[in-house]
HTML snippet that shows the backbone in 3Dmol.js (N, CA, C, O; Angstrom):
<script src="https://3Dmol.org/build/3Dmol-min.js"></script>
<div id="view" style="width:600px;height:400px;position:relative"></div>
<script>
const pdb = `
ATOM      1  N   UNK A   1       4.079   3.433   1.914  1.00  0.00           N
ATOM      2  CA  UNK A   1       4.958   2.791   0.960  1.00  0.00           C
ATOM      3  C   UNK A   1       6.046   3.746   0.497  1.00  0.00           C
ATOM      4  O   UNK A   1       7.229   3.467   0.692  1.00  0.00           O
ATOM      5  N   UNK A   2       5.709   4.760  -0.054  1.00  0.00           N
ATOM      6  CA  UNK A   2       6.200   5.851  -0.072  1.00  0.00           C
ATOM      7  C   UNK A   2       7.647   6.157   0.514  1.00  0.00           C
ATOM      8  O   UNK A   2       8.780   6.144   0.032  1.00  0.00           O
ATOM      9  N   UNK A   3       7.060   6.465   1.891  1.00  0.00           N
ATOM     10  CA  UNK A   3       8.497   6.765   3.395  1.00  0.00           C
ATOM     11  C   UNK A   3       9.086   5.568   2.671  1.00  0.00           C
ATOM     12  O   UNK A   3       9.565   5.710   1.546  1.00  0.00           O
ATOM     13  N   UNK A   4       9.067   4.587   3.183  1.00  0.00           N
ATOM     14  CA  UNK A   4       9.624   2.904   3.148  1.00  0.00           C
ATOM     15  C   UNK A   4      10.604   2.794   2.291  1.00  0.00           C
ATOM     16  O   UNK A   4      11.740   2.386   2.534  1.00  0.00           O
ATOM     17  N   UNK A   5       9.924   3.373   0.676  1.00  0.00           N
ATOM     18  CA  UNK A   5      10.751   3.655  -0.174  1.00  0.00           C
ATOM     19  C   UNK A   5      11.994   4.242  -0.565  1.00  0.00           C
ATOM     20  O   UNK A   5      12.930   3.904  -1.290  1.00  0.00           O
ATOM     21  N   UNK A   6      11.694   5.266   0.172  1.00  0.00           N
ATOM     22  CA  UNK A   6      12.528   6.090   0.351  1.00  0.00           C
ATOM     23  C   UNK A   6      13.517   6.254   0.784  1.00  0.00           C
ATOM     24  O   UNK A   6      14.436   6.963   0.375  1.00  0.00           O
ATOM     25  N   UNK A   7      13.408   5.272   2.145  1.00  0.00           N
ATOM     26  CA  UNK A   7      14.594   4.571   3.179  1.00  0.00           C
ATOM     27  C   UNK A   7      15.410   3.790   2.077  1.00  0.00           C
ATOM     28  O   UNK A   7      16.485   3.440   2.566  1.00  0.00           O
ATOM     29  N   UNK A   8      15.303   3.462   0.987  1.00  0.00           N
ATOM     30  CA  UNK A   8      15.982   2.321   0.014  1.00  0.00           C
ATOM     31  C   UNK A   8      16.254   2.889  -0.996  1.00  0.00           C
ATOM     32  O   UNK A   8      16.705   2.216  -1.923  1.00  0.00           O
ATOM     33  N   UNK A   9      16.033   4.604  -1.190  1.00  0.00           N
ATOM     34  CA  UNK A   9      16.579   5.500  -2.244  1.00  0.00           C
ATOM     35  C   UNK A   9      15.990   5.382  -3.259  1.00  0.00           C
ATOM     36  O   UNK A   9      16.432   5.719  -4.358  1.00  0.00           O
ATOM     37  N   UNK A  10      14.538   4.718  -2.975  1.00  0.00           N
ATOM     38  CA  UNK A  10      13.803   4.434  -4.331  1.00  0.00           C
ATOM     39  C   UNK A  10      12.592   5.844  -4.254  1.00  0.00           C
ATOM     40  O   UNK A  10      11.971   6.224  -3.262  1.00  0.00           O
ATOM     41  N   UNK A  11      12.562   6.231  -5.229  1.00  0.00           N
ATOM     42  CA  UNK A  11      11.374   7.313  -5.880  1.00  0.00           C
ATOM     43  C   UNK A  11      11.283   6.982  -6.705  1.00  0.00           C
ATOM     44  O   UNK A  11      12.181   6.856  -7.537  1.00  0.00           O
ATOM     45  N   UNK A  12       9.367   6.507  -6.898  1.00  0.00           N
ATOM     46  CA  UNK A  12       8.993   5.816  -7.906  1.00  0.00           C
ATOM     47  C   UNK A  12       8.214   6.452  -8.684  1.00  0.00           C
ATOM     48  O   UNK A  12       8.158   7.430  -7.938  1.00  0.00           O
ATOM     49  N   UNK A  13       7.441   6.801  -9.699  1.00  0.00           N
ATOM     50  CA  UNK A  13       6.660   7.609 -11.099  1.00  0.00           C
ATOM     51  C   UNK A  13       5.489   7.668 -10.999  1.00  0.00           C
ATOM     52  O   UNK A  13       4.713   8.624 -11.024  1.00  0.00           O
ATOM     53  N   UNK A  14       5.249   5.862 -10.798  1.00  0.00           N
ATOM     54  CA  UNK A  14       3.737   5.836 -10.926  1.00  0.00           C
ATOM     55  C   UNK A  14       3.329   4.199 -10.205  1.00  0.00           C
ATOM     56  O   UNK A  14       4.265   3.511  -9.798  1.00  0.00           O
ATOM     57  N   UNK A  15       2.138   3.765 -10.115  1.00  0.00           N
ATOM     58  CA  UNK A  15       1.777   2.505  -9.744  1.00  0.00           C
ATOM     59  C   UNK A  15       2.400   1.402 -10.026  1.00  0.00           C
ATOM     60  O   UNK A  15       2.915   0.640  -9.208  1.00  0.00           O
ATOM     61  N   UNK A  16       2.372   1.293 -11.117  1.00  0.00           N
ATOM     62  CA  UNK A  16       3.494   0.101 -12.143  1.00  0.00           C
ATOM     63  C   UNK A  16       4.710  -0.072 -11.187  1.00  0.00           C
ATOM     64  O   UNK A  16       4.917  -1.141 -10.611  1.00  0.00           O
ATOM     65  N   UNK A  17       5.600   1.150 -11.024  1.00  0.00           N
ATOM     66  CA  UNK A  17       6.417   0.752 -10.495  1.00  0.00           C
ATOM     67  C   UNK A  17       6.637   0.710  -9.216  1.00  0.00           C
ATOM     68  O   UNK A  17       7.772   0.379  -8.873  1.00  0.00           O
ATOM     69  N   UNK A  18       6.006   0.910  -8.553  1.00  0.00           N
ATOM     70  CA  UNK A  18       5.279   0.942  -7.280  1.00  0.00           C
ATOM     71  C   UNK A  18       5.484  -0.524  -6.676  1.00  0.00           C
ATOM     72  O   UNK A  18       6.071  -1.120  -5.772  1.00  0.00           O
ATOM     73  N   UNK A  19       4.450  -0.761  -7.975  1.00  0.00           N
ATOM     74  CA  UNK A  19       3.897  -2.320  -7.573  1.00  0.00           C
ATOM     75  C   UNK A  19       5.091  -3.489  -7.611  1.00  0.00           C
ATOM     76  O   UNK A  19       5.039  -4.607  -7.099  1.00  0.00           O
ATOM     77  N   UNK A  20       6.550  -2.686  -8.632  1.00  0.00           N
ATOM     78  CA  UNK A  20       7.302  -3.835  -9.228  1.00  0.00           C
ATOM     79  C   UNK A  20       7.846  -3.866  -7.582  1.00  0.00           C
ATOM     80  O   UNK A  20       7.143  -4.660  -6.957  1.00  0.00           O
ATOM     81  N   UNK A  21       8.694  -3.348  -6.877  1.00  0.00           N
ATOM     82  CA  UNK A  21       9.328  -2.665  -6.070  1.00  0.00           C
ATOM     83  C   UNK A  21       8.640  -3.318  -5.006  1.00  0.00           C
ATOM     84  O   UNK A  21       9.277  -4.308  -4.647  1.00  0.00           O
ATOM     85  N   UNK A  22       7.620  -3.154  -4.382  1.00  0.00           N
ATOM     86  CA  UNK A  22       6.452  -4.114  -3.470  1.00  0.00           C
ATOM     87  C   UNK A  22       6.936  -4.958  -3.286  1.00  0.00           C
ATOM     88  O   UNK A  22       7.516  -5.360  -2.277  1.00  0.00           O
ATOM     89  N   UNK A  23       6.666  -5.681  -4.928  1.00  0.00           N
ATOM     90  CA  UNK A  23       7.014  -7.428  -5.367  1.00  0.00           C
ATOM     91  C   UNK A  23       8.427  -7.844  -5.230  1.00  0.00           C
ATOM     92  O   UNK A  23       8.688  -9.047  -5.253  1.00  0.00           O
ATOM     93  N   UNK A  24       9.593  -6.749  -5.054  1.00  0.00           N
ATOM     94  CA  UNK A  24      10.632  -7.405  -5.021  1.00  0.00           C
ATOM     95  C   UNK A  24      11.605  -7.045  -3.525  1.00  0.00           C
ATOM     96  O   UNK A  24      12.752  -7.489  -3.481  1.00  0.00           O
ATOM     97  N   UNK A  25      11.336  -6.643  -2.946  1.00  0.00           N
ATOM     98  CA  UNK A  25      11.572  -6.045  -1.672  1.00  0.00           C
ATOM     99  C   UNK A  25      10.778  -7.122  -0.546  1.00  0.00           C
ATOM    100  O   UNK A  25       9.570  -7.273  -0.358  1.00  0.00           O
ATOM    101  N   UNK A  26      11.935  -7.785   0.104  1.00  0.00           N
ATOM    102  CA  UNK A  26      11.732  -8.718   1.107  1.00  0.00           C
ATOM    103  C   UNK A  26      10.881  -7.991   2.244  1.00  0.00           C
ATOM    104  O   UNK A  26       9.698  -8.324   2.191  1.00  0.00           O
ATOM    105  N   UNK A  27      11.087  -7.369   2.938  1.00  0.00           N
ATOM    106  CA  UNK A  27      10.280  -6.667   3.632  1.00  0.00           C
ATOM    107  C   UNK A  27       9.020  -6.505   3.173  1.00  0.00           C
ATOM    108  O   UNK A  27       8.215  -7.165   3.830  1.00  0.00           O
ATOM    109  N   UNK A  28       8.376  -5.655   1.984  1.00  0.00           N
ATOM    110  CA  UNK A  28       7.416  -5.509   1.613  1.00  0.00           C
ATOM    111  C   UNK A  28       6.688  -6.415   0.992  1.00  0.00           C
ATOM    112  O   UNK A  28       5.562  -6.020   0.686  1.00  0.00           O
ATOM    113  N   UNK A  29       7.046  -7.871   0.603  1.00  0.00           N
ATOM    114  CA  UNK A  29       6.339  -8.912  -0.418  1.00  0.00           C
ATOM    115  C   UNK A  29       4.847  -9.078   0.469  1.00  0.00           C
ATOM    116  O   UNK A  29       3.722  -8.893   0.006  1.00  0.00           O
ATOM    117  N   UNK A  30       5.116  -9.389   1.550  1.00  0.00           N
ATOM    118  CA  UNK A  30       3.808  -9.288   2.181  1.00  0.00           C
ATOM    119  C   UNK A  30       2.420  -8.808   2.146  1.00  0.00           C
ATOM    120  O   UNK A  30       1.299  -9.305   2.247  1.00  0.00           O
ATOM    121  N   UNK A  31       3.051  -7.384   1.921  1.00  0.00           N
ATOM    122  CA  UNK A  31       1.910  -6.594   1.987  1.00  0.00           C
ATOM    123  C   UNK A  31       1.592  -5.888   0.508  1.00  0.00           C
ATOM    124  O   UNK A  31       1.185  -4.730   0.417  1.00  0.00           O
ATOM    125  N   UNK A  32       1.812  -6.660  -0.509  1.00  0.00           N
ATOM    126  CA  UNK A  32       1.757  -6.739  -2.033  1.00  0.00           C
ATOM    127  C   UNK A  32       0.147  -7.151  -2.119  1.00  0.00           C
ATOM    128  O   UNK A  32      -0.296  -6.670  -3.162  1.00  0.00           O
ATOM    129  N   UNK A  33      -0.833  -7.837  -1.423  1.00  0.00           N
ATOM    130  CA  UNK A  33      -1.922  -8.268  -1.841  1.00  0.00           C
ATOM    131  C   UNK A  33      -2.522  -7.391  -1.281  1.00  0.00           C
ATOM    132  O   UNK A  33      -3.354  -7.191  -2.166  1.00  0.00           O
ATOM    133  N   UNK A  34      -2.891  -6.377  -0.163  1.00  0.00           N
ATOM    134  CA  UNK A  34      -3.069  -5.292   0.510  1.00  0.00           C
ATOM    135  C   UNK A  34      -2.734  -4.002  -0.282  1.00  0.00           C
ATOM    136  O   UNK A  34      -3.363  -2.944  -0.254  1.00  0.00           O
ATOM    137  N   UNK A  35      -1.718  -4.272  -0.929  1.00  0.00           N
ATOM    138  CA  UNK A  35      -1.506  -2.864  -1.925  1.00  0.00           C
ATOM    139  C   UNK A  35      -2.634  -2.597  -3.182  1.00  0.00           C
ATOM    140  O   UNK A  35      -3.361  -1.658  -3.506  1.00  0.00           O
ATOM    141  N   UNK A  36      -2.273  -4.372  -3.850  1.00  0.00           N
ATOM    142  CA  UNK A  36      -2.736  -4.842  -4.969  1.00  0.00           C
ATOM    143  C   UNK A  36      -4.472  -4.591  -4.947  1.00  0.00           C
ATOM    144  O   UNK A  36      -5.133  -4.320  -5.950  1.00  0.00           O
ATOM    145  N   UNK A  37      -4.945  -4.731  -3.746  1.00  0.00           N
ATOM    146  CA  UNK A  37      -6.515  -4.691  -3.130  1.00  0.00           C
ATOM    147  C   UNK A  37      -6.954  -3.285  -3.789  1.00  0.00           C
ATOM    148  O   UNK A  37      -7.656  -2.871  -4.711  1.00  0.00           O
ATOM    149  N   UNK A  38      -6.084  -2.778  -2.717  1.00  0.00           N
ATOM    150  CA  UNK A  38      -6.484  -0.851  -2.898  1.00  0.00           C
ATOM    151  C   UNK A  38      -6.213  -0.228  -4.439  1.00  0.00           C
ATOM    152  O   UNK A  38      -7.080   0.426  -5.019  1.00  0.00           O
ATOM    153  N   UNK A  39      -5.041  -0.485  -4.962  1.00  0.00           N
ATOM    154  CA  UNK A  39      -5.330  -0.174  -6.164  1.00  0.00           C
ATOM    155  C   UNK A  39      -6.645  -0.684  -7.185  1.00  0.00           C
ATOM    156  O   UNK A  39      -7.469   0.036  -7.748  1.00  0.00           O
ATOM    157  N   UNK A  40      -6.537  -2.067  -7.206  1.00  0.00           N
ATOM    158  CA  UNK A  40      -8.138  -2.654  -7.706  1.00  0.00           C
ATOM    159  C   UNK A  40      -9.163  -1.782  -7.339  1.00  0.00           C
ATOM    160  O   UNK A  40      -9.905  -1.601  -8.304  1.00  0.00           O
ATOM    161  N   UNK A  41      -9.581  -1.050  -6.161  1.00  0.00           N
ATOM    162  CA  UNK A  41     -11.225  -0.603  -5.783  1.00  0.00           C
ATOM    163  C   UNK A  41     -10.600   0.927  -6.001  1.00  0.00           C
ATOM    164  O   UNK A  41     -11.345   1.642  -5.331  1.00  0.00           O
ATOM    165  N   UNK A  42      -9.778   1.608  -6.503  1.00  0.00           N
ATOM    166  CA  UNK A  42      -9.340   3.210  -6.933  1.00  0.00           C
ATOM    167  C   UNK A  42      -9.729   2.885  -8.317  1.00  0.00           C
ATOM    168  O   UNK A  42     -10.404   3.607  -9.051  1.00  0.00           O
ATOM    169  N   UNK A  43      -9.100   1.401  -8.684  1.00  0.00           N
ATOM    170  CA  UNK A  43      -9.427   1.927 -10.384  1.00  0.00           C
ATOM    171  C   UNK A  43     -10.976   1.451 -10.806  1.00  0.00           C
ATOM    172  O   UNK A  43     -11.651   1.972 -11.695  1.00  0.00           O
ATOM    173  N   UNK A  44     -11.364   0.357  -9.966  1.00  0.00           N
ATOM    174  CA  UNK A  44     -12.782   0.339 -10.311  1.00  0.00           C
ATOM    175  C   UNK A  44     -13.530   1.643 -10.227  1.00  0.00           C
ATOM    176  O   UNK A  44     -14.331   2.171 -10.998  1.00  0.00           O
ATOM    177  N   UNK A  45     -13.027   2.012  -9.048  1.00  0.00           N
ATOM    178  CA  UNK A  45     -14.240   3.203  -8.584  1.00  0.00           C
ATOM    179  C   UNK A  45     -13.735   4.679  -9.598  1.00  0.00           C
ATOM    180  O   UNK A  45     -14.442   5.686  -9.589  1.00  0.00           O
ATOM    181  N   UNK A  46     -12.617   4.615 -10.314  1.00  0.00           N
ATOM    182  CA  UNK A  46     -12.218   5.440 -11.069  1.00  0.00           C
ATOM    183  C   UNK A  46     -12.854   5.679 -12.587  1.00  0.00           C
ATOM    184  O   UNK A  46     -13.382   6.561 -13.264  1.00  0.00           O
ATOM    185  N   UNK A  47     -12.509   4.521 -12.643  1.00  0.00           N
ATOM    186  CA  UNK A  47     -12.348   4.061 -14.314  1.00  0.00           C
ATOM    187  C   UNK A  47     -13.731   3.569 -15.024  1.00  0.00           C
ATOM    188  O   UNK A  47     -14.333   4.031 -15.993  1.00  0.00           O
ATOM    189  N   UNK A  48     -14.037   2.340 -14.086  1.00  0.00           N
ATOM    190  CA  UNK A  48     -14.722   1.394 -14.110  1.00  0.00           C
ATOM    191  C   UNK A  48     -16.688   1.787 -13.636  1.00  0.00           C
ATOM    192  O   UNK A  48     -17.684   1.279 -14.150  1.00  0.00           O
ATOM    193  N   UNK A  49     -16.599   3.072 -12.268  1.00  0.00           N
ATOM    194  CA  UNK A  49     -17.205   3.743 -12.143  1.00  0.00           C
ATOM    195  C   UNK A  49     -18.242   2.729 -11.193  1.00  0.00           C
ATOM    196  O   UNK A  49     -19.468   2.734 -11.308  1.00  0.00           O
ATOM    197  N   UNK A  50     -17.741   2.168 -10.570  1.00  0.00           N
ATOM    198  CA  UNK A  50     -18.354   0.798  -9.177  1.00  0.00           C
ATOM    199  C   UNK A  50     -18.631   1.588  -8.521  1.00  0.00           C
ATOM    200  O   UNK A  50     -18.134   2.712  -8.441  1.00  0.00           O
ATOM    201  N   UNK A  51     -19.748   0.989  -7.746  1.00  0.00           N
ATOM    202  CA  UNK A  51     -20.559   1.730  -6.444  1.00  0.00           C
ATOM    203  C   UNK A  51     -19.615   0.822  -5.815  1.00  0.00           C
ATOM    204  O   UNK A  51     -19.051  -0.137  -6.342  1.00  0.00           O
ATOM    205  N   UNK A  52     -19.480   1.385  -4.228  1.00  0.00           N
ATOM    206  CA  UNK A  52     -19.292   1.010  -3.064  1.00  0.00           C
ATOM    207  C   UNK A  52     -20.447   1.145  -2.322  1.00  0.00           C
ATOM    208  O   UNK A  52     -21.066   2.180  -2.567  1.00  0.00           O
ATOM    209  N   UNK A  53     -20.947   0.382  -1.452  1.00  0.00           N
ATOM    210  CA  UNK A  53     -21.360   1.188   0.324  1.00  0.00           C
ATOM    211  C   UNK A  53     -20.453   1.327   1.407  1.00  0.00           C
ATOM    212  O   UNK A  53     -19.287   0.940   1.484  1.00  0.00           O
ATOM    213  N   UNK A  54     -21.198   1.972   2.286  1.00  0.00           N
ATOM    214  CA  UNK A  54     -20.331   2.616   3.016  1.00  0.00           C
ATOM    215  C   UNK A  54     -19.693   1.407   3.658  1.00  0.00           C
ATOM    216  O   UNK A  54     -18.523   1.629   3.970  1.00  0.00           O
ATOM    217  N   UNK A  55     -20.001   0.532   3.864  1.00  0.00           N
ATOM    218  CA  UNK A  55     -19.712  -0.548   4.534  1.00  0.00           C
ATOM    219  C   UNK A  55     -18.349  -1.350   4.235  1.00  0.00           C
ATOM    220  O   UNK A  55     -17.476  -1.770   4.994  1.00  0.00           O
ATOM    221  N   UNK A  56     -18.496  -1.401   2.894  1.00  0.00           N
ATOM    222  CA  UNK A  56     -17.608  -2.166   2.001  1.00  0.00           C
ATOM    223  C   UNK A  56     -16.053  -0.915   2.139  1.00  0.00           C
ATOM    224  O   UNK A  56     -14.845  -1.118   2.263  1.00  0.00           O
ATOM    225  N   UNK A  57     -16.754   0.137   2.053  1.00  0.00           N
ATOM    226  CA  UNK A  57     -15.596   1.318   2.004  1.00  0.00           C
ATOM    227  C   UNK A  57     -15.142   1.149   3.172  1.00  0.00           C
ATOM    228  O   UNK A  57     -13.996   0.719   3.043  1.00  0.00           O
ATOM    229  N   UNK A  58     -15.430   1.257   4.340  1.00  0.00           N
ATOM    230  CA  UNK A  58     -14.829   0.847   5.796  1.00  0.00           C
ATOM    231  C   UNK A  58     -14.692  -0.228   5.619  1.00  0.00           C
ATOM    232  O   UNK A  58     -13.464  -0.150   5.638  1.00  0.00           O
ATOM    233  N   UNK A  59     -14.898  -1.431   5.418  1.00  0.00           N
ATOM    234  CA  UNK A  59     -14.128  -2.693   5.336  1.00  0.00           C
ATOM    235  C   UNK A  59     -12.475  -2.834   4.635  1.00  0.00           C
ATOM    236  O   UNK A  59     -11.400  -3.266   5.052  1.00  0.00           O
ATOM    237  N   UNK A  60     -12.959  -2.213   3.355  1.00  0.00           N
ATOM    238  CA  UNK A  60     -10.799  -2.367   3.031  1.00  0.00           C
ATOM    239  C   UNK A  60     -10.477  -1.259   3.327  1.00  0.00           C
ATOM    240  O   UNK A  60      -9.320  -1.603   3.085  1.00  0.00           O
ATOM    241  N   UNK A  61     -10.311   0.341   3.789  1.00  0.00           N
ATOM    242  CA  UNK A  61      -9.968   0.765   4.482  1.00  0.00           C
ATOM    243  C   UNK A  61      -9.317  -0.598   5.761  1.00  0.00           C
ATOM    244  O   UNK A  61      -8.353  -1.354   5.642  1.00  0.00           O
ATOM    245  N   UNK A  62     -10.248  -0.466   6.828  1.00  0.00           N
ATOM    246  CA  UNK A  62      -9.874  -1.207   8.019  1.00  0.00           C
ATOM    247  C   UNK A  62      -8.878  -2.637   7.177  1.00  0.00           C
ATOM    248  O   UNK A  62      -7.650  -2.547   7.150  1.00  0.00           O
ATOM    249  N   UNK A  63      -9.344  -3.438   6.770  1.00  0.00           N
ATOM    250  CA  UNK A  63      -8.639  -4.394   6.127  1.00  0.00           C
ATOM    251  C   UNK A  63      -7.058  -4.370   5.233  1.00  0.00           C
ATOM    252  O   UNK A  63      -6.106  -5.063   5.594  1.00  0.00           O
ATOM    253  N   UNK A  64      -7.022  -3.604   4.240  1.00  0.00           N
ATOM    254  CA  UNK A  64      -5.922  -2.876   3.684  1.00  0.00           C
ATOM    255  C   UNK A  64      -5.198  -1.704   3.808  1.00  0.00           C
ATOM    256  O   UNK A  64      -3.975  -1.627   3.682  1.00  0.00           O
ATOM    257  N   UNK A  65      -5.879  -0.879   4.030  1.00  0.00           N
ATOM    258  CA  UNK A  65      -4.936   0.371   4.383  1.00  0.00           C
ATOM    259  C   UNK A  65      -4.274   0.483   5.551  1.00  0.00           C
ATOM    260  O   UNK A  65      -3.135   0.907   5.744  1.00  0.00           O
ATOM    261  N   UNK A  66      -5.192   0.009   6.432  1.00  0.00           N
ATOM    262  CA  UNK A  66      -4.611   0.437   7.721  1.00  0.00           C
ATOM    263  C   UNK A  66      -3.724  -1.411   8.219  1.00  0.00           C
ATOM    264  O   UNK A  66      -3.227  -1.780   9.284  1.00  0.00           O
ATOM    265  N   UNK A  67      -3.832  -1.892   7.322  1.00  0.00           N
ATOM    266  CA  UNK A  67      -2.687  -2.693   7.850  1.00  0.00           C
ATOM    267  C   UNK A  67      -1.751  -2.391   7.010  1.00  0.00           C
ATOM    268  O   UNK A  67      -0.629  -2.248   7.496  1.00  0.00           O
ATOM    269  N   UNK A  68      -1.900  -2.223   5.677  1.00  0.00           N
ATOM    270  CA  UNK A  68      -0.248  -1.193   5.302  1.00  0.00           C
ATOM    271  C   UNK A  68       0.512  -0.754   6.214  1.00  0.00           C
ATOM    272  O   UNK A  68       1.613  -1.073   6.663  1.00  0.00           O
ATOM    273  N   UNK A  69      -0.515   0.303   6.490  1.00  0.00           N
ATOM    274  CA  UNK A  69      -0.095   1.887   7.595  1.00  0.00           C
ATOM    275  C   UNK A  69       0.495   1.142   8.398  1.00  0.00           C
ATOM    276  O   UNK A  69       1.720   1.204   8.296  1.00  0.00           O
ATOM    277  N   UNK A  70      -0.004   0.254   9.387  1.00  0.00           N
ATOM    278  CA  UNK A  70       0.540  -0.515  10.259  1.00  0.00           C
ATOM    279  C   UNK A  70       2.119  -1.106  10.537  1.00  0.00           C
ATOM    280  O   UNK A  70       2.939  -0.985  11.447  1.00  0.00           O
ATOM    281  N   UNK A  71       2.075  -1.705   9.431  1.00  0.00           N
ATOM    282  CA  UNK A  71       2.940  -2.531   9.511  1.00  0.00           C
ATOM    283  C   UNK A  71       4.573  -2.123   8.363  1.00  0.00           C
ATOM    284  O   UNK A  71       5.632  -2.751   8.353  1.00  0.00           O
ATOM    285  N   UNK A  72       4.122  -0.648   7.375  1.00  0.00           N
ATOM    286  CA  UNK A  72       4.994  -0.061   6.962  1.00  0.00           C
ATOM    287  C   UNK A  72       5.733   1.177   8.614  1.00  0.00           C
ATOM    288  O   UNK A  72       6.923   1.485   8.670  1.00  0.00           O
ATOM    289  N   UNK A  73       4.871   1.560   9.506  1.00  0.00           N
ATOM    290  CA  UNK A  73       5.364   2.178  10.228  1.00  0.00           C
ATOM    291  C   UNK A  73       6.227   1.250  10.981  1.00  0.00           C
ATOM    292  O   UNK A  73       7.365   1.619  11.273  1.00  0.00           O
ATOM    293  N   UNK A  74       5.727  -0.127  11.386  1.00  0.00           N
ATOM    294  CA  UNK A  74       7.180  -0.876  12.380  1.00  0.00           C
ATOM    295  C   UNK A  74       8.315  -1.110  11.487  1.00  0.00           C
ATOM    296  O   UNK A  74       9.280  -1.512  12.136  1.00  0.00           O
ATOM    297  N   UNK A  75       8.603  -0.984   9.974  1.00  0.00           N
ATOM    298  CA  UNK A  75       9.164  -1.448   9.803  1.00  0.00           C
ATOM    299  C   UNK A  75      10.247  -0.075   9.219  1.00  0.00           C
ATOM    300  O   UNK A  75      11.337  -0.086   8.648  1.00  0.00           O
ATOM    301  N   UNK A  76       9.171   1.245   9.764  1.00  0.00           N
ATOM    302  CA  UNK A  76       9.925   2.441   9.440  1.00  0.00           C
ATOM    303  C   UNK A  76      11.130   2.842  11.057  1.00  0.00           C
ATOM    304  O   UNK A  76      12.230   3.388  11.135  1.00  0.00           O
ATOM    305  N   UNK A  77      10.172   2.221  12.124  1.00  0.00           N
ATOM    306  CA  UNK A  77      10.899   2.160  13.765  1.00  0.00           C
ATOM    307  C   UNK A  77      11.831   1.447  13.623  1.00  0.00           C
ATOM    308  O   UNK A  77      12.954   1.863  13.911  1.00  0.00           O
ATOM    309  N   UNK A  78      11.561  -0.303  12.960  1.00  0.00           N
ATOM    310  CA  UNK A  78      12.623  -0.998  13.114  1.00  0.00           C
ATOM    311  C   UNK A  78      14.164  -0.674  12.515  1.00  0.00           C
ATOM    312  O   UNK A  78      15.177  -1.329  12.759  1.00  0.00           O
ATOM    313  N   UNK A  79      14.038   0.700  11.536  1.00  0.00           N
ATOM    314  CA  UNK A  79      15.170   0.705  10.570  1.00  0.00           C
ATOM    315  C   UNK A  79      15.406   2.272  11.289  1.00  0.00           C
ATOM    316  O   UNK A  79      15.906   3.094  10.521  1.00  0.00           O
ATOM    317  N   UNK A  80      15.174   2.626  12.318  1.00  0.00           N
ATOM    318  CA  UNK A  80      15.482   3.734  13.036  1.00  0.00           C
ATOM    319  C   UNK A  80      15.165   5.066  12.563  1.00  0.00           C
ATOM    320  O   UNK A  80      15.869   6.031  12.864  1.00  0.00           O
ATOM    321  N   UNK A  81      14.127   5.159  11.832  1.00  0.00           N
ATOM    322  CA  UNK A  81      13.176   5.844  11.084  1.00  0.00           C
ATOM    323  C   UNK A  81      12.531   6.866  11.492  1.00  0.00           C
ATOM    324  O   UNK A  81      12.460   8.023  11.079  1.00  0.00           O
ATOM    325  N   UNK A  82      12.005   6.244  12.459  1.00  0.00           N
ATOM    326  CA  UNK A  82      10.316   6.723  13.607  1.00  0.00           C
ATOM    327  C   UNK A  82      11.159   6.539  14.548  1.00  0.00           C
ATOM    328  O   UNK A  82      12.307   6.115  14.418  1.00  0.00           O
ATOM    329  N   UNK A  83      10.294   7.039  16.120  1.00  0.00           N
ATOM    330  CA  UNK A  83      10.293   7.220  17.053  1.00  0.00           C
ATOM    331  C   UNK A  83       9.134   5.812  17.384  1.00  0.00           C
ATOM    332  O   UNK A  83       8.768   5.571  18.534  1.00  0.00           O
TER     333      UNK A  83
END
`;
const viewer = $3Dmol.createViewer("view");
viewer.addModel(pdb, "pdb");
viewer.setStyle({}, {cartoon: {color: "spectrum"}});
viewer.zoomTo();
viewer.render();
</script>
């Protein structure tokens, strides 16, 4: 999200605005419920102090992160970014 950002001259503070930026960026609206996921199970497991198993932990990994990763890198190629 980060790179992505960056391509659009945005450097952001913290989550909040993270999240506004997600939500308003055509490219990224998509992958706003995938963001929204991972933050939820950081602050449970932060704050909130939730068990995971390992299972569940490889599930949004595989499920959310790595379709972020995914799909923020084509869209880092498509804007002549990446290789």
């Amino acid at each position: 999200m980060e790179a992505f950002l960056a391509t659009k001259n945005i450097h952001v503070e913290d989550h909040k605005e993270r999240a506004k930026h997600i939500g308003l960026l055509e490219e990224l609206k998509p992958l706003f419920r995938y963001y929204r996921a991972l933050y939820d199970y950081s602050v449970n497991a932060r704050y909130k102090m939730h068990s995971f198993t390992v299972e569940s932990i490889n599930e949004s990994y595989e499920e959310f992160f790595i379709t972020i990763k995914k799909e923020i890198i084509k869209l880092l190629k498509k804007a002549g970014h990446l290789r």
